[in-house]
KOLTI-57621 format. One record per residue: z, x, y of N, C-alpha, C in turn; residue in one letter. Coordinates in steps of 0.1 Angstrom, whole numbers, padded with zeros to 4 digits, always signed. Layout:
// KOLTI-57621
ZXYZXYZXYA/...
//
This chain:
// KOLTI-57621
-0133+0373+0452-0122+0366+0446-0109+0370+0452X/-0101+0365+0457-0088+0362+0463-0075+0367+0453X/-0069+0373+0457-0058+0377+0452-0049+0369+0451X/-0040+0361+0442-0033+0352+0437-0015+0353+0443X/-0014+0346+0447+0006+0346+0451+0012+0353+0440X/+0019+0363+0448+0030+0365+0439+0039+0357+0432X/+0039+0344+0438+0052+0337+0433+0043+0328+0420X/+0031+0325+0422+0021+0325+0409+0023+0338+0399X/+0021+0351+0405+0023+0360+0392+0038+0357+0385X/+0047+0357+0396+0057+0357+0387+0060+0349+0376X/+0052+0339+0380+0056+0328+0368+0051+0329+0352X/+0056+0325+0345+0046+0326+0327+0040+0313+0327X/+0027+0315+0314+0020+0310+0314+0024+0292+0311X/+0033+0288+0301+0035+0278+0301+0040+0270+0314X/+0044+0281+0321+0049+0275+0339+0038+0270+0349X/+0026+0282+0343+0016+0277+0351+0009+0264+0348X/+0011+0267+0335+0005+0254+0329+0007+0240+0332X/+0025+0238+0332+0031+0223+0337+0024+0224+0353X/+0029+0233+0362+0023+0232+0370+0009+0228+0374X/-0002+0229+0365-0019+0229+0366-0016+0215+0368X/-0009+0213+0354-0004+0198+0355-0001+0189+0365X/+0010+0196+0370+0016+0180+0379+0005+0184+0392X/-0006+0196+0394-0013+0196+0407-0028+0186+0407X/-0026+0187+0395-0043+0178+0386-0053+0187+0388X/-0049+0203+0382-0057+0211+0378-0066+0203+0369X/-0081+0208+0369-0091+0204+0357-0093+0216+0352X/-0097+0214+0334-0100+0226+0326-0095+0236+0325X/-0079+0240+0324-0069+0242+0324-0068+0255+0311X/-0071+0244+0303-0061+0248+0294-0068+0259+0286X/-0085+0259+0292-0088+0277+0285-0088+0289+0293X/-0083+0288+0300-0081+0303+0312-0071+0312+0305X/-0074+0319+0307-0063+0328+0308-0053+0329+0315X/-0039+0340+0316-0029+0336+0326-0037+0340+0339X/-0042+0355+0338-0048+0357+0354-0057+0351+0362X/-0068+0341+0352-0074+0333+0353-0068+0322+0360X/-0058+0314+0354-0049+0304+0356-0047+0308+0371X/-0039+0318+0375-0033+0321+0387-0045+0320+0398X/-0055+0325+0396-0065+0327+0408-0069+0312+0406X/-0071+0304+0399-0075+0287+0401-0064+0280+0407X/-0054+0282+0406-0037+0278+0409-0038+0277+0423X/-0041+0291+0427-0043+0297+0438-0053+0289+0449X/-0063+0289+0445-0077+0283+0450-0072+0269+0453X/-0065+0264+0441-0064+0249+0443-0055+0242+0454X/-0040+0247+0451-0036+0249+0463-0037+0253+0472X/-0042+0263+0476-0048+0266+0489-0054+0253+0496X/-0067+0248+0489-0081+0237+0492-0068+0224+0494X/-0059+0223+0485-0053+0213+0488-0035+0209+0493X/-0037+0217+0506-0025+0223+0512-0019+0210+0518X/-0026+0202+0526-0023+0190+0531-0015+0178+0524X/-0021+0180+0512-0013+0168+0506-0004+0173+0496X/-0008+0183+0489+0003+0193+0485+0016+0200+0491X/+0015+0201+0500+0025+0214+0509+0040+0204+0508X/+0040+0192+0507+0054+0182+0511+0062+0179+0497X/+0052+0189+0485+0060+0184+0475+0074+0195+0475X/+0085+0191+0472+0097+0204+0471+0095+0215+0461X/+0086+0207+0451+0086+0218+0440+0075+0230+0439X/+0067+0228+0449+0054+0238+0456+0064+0245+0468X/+0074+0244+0472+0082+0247+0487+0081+0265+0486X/+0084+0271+0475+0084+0283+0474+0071+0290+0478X/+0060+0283+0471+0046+0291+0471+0039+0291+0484X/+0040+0277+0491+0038+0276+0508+0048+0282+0517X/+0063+0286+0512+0068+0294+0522+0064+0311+0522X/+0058+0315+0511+0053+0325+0507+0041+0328+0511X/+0032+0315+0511+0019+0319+0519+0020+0319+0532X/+0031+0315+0540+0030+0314+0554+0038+0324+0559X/+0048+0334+0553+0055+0342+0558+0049+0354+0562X/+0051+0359+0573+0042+0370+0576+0046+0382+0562X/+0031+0390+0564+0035+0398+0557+0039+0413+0560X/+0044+0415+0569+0050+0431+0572+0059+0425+0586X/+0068+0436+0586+0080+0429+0596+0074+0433+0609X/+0062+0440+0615+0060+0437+0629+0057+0423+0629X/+0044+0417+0626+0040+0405+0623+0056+0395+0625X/+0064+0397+0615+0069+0389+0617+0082+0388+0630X/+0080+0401+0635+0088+0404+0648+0079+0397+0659X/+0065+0395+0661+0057+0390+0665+0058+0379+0666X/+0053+0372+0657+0058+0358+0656+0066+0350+0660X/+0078+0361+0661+0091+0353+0659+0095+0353+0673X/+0086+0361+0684+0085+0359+0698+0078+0350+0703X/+0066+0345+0698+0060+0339+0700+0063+0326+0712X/+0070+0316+0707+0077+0307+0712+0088+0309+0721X/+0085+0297+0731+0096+0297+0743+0104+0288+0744X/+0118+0286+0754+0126+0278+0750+0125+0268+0764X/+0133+0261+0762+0131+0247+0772+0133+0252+0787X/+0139+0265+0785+0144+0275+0799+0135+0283+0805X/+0123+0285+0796+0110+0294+0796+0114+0308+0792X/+0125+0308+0786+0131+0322+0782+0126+0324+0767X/+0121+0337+0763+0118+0339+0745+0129+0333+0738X/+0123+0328+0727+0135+0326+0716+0132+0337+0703X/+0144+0343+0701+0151+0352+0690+0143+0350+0680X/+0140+0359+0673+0130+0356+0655+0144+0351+0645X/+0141+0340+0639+0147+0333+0627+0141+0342+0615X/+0148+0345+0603+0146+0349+0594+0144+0339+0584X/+0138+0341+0577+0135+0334+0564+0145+0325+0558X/+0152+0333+0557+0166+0329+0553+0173+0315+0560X/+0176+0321+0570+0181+0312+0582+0172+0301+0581X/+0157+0301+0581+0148+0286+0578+0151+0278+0571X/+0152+0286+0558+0153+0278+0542+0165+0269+0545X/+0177+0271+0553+0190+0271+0551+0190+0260+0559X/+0180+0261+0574+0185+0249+0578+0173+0241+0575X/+0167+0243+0571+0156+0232+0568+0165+0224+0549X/+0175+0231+0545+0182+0223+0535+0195+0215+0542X/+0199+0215+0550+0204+0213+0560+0207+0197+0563X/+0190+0202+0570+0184+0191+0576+0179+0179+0565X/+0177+0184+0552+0173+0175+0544+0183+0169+0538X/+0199+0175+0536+0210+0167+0533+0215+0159+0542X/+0214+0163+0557+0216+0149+0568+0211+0139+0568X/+0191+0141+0563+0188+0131+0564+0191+0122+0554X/+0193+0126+0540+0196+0120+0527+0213+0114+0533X/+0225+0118+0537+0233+0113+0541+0233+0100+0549X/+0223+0096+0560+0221+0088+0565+0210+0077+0558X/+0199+0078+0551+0193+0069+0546+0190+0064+0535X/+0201+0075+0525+0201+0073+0511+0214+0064+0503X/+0213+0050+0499+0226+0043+0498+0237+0051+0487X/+0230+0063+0481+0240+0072+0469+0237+0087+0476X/+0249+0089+0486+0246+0103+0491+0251+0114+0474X/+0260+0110+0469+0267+0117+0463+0254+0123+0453X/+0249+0115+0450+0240+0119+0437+0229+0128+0440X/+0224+0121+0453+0209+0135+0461+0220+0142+0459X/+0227+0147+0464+0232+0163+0467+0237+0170+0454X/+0238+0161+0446+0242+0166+0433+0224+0171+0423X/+0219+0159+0425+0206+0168+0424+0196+0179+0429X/+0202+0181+0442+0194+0193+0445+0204+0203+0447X/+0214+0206+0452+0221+0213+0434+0223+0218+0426X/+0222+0205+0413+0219+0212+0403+0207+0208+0398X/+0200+0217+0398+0188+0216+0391+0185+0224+0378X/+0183+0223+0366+0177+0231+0353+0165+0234+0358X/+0168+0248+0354+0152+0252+0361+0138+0247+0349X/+0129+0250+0352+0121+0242+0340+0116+0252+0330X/+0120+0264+0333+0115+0275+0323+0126+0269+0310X/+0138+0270+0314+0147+0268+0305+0147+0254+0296X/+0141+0244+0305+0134+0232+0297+0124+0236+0286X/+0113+0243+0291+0105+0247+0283+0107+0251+0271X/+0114+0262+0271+0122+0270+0260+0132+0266+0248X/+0139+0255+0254+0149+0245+0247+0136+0234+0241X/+0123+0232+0244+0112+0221+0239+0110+0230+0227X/+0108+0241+0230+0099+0247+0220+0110+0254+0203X/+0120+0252+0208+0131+0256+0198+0130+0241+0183X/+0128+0243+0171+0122+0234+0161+0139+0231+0158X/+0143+0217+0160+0159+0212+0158+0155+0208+0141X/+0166+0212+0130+0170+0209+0120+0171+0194+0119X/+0163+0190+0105+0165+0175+0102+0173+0169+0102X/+0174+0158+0104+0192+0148+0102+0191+0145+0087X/+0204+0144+0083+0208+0145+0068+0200+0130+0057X/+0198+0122+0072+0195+0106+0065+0176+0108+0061X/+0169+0121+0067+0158+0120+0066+0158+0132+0057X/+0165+0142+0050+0161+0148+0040+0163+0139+0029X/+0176+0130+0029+0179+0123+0018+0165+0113+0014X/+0156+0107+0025+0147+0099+0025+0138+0109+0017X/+0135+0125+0019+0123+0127+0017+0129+0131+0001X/+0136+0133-0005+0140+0137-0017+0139+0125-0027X/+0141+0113-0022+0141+0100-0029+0128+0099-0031X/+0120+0098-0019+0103+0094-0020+0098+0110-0032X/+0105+0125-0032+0099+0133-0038+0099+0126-0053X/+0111+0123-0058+0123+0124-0069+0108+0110-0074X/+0107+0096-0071+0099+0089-0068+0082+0088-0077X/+0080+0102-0070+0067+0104-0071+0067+0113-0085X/+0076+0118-0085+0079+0129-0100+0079+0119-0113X/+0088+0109-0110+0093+0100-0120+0082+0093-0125X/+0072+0089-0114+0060+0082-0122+0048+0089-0125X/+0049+0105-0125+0040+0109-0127+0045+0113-0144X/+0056+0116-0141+0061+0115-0156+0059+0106-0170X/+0061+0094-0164+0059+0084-0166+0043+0079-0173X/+0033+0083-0162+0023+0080-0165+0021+0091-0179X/+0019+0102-0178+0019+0111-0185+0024+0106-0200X/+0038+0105-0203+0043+0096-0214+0033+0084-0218X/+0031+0074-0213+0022+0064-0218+0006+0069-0223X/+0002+0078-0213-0011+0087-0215-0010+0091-0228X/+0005+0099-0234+0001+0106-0243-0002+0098-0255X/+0001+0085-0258+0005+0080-0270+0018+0080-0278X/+0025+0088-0275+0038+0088-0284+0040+0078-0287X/+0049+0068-0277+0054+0057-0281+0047+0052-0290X/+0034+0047-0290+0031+0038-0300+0029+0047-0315X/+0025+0059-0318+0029+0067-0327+0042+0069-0330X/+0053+0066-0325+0069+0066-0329+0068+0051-0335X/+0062+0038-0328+0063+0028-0330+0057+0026-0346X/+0044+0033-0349+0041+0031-0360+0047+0036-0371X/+0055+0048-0370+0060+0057-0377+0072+0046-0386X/+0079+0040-0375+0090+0036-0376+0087+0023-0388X/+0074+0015-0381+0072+0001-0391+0066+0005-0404X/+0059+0017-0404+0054+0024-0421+0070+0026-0425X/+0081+0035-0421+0093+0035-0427+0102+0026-0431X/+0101+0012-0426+0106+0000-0425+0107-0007-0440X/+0102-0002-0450+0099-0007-0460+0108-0009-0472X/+0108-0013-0483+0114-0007-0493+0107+0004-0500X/+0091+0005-0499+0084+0010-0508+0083+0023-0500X/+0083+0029-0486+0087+0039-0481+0101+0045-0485X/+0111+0040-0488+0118+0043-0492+0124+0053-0508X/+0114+0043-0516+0111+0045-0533+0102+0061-0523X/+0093+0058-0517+0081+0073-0515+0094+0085-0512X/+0102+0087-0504+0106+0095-0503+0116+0100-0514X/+0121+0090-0517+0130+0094-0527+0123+0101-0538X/+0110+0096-0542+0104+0102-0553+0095+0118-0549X/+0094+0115-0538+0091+0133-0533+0102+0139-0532X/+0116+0140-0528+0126+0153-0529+0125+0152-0546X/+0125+0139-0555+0127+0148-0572+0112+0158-0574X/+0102+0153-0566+0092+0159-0568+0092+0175-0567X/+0099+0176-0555+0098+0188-0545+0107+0194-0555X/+0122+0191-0562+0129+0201-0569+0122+0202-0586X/+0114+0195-0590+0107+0196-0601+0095+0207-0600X/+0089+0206-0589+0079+0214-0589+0080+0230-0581X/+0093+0230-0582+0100+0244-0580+0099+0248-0591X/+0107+0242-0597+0109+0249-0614+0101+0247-0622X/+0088+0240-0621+0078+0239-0633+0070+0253-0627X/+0069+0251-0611+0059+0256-0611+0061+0269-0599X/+0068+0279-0604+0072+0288-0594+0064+0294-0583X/+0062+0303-0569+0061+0317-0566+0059+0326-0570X/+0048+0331-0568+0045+0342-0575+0040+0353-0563X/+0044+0365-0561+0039+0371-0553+0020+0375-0555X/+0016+0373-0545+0002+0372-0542-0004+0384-0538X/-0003+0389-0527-0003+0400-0520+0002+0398-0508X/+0003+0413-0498+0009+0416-0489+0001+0413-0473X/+0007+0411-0465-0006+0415-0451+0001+0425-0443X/-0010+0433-0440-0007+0445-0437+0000+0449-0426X/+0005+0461-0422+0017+0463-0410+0004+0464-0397X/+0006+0459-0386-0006+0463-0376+0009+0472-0363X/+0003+0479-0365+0009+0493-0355+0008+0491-0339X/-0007+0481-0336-0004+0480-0319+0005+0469-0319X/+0011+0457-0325+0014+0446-0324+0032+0448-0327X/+0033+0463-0338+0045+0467-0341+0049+0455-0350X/+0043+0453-0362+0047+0439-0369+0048+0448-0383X/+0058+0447-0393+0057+0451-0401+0048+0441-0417X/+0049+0452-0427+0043+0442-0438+0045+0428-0444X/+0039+0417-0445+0047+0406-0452+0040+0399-0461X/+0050+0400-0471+0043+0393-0486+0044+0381-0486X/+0036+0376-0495+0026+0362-0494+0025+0360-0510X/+0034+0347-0510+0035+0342-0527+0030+0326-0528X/+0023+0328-0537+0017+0313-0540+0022+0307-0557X/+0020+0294-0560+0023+0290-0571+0013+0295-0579X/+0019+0298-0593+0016+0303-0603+0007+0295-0611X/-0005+0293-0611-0012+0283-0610-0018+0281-0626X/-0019+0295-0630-0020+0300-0645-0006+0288-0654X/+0002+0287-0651+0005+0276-0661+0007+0262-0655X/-0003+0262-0650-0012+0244-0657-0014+0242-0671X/-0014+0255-0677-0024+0259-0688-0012+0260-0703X/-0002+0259-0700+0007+0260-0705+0017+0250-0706X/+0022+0246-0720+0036+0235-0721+0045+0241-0710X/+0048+0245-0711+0059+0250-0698+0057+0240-0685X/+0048+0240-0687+0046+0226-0671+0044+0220-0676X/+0037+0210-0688+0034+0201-0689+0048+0192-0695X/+0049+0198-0701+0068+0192-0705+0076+0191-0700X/+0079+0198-0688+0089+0190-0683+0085+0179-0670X/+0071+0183-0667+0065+0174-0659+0062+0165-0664X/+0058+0160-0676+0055+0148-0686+0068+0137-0684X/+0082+0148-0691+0092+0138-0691+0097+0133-0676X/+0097+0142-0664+0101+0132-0655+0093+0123-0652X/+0080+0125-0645+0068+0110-0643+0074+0097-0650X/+0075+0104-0663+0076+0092-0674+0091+0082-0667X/+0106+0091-0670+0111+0082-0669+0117+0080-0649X/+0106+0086-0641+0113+0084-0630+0101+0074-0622X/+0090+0071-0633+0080+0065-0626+0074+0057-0635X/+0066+0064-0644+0055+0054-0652+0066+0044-0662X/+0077+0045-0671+0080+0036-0674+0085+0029-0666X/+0092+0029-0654+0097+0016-0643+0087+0009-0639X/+0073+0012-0634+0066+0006-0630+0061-0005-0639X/+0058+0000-0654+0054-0012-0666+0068-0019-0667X/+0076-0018-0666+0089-0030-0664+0089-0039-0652X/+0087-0032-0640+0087-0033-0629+0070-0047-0623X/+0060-0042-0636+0052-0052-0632+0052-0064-0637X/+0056-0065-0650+0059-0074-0658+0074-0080-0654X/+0081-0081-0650+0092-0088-0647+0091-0080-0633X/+0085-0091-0626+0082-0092-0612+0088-0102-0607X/+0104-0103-0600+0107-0117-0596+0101-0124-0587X/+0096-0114-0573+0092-0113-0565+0079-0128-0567X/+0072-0128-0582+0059-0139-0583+0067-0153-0583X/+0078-0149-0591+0088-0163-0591+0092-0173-0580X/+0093-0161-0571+0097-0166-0552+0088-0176-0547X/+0077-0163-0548+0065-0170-0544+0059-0185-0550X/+0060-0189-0560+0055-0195-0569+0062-0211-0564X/+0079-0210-0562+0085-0216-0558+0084-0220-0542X/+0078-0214-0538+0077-0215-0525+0063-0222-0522X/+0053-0226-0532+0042-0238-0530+0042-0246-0535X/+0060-0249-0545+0059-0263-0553+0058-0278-0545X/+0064-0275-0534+0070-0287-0523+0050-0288-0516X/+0043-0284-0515+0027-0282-0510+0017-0292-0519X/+0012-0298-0511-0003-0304-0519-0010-0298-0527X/-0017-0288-0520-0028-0274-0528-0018-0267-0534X/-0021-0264-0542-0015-0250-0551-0022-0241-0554X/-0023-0231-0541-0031-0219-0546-0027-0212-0557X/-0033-0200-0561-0025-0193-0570-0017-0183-0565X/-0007-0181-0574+0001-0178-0571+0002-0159-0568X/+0006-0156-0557+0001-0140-0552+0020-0135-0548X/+0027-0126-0554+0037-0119-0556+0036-0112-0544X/+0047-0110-0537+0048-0100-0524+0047-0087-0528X/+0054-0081-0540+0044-0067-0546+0042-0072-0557X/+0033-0062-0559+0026-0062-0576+0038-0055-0586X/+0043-0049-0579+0056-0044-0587+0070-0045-0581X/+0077-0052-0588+0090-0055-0582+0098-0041-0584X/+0102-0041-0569+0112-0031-0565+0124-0028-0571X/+0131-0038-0569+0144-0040-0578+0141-0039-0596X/+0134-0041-0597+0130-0040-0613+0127-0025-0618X/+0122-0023-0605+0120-0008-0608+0129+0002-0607X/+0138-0001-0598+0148+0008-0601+0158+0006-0607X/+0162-0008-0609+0173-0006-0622+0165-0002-0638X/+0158+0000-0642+0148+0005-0653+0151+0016-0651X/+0143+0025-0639+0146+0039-0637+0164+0045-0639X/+0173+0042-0635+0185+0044-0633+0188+0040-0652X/+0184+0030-0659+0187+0025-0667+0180+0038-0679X/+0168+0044-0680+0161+0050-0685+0170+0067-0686X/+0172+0072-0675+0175+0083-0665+0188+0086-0672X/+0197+0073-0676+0209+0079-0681+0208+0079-0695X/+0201+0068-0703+0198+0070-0714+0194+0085-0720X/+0186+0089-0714+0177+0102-0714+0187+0114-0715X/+0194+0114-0702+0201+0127-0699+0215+0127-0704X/+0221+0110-0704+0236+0116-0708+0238+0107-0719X/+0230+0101-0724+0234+0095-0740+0225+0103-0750X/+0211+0112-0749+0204+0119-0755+0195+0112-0762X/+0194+0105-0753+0179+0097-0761+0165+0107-0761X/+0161+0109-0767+0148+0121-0769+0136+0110-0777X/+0130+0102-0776+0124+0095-0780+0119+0101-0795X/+0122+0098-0805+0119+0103-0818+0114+0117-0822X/+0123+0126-0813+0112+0140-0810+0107+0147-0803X/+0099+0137-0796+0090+0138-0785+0097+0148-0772X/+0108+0145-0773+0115+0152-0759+0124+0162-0762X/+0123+0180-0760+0133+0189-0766+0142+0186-0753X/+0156+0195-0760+0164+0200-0755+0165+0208-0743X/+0153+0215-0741+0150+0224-0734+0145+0214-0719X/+0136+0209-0725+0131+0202-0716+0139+0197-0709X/+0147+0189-0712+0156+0181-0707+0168+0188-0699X/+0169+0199-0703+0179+0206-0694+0178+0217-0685X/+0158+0216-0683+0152+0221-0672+0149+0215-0662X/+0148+0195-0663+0148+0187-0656+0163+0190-0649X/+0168+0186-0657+0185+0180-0651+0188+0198-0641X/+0185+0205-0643+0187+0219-0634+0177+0217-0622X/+0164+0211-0624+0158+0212-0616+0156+0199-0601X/+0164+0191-0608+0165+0175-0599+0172+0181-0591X/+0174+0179-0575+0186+0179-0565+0196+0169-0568X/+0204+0177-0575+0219+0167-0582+0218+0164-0597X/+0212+0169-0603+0210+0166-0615+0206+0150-0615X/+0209+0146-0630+0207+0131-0635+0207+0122-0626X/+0224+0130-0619+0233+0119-0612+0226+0114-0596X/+0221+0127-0592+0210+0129-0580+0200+0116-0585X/+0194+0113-0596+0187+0101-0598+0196+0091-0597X/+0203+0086-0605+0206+0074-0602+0213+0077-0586X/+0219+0082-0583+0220+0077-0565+0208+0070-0561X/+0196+0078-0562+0185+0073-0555+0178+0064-0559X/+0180+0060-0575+0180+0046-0578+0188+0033-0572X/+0200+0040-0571+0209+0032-0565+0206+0023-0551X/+0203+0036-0541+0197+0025-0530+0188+0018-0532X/+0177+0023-0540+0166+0015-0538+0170+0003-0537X/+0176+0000-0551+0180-0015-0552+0189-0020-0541X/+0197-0012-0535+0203-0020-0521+0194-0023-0509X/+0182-0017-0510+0173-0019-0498+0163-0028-0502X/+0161-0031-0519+0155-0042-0519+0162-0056-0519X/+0174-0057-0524+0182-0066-0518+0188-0077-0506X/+0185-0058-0494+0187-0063-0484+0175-0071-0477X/+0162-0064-0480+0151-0069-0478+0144-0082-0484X/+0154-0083-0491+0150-0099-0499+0155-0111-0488X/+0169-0101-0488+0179-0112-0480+0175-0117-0468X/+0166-0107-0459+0161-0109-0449+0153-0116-0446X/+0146-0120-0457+0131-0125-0458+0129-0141-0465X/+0146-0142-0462+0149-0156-0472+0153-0164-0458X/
//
């Protein structure tokens, strides 16, 4: 195996590489560098003829041809005689390169129509290591293609979002929520659970139950645990004052409320102008508005003119409700009060 040019070792691997290239090296690209160099070697060598004239091989062929030790080349350089039959002098390497560049700007002077530019190209030349090196350096994005890839991110987020939201259901569970609320008679429901919620504080208290215990690896201390006092169900104490509100914040409105139903009246009028006459079906079974002016009507009677129905209702009673309503009495009729504005409004609407 042949020992490879120095001016091959000197080179790095991506040098040898372009070069494998522009010589039409085959199978190249798994060698190794030293590998590289001795095929480099071989190849130019075998293909010196058609090779040798390129400028950019000019180093490696002046290199293989230069003698290698200075007798040799003291030798050589005797060799040759002159037109006189006298020796001619040894030329140095130097002196060759120089006029053989020489000679290649004369000839470019005379047969090239842009002398200015050949000579400016050979020259200046970037060498190609430095090509190389400036290829392989990774240039920062332009501002117009981060903004591109942030939009397409931004994009893909939004509809995953998106999908996600419809996936879950909410919307149509907010949607239903909203049309159950929409009512008058959702309205009457809430109202009548906050009297609930402050009545059945005071009928029906907290009572401490027991404790749960302190747990030491968790560092959580003791905490007590109170439930309703369930023992008086059993007792007037609840049944009295829970008797009188039902009564007048519910059960008598609703028997006024069924019975003077305008709501059947509406309706009733509303198939006279019709051939068939079905019978006649009331939008409720208990008119709303009926029911709460009764309640509001009952509510004040009760608490601030002292109606006690012949007895039936103590003092006590009555002034454990009114303590125990959020706002007293007056806390009812407020919420009497809207009702009747929301069934009004909803009359209006529906007309």
């Amino acid at each position: 195996m042949s020992r490879p040019s120095n001016w091959l070792r000197t080179q790095r691997k991506p040098e040898l590489a372009e070069l494998a290239e522009l010589v039409g090296l085959q199978d190249y690209q798994s060698l190794k560098k030293p590998e590289l160099e001795i095929a480099l070697d071989d190849h130019l060598r075998a293909n010196q003829s058609s090779l040798s004239k390129d400028p950019r091989l000019e180093a490696f062929y002046d290199r293989l041809f230069a003698p290698s030790s200075p007798v040799k080349r003291e030798i050589q350089g005797f060799n040759g005689t002159g037109s006189d039959g006298e020796m001619k002098p040894p030329r140095s390497t130097r002196t060759r390169r120089l006029t053989k560049a020489a000679n290649e700007i004369q000839t470019g002077d005379d047969s090239s129509p842009d002398p200015p530019a050949r000579k400016t190209a050979l020259v200046a030349r970037t060498p190609r290591s430095n090509l190389t090196f400036a290829s392989s350096i990774p240039l920062p994005p332009s501002p117009a293609v981060v903004a591109d890839a942030i939009d397409r991110r931004t994009a893909i987020l939004r509809s995953k979002v998106g999908h996600a939201w419809e996936n879950s259901g909410v919307t149509e569970k907010v949607y239903g929520v909203r049309e159950l609320l929409s009512s008058v008679v959702s309205v009457e429901a809430i109202v009548l659970s906050i009297e609930l919620l402050g009545v059945g504080i005071e009928i029906l208290p907290l009572r401490h139950a027991f404790d749960v215990p302190a747990i030491d690896l968790l560092k959580t201390p003791s905490c007590p645990v109170s439930l309703p006092d369930l023992f008086l169900l059993l007792t007037s104490s609840f049944w009295s004052p829970f008797t009188l509100w039902i009564s007048t914040s519910l059960l008598i409105p609703l028997v006024f409320a069924y019975f003077f139903n305008i709501t059947l009246r509406a309706k009733t009028n509303h198939h006279m102008g019709t051939r068939a006459r079905p019978s006649p079906e009331p939008q409720y079974l208990f008119d709303p508005l009926a029911f709460n002016i009764v309640k509001a009507l009952v509510t004040w009677l009760v608490f601030a003119q002292g109606l006690r129905f012949g007895g039936w209702v103590g003092n006590e009673t009555v002034a454990r409700i009114q303590a125990s309503v959020p706002g007293g009495y007056e806390g009812v009729l407020v919420g009497a009060g809207v009702g009747v504005l929301v069934s009004i409004y909803e009359a209006v609407l529906k007309k």
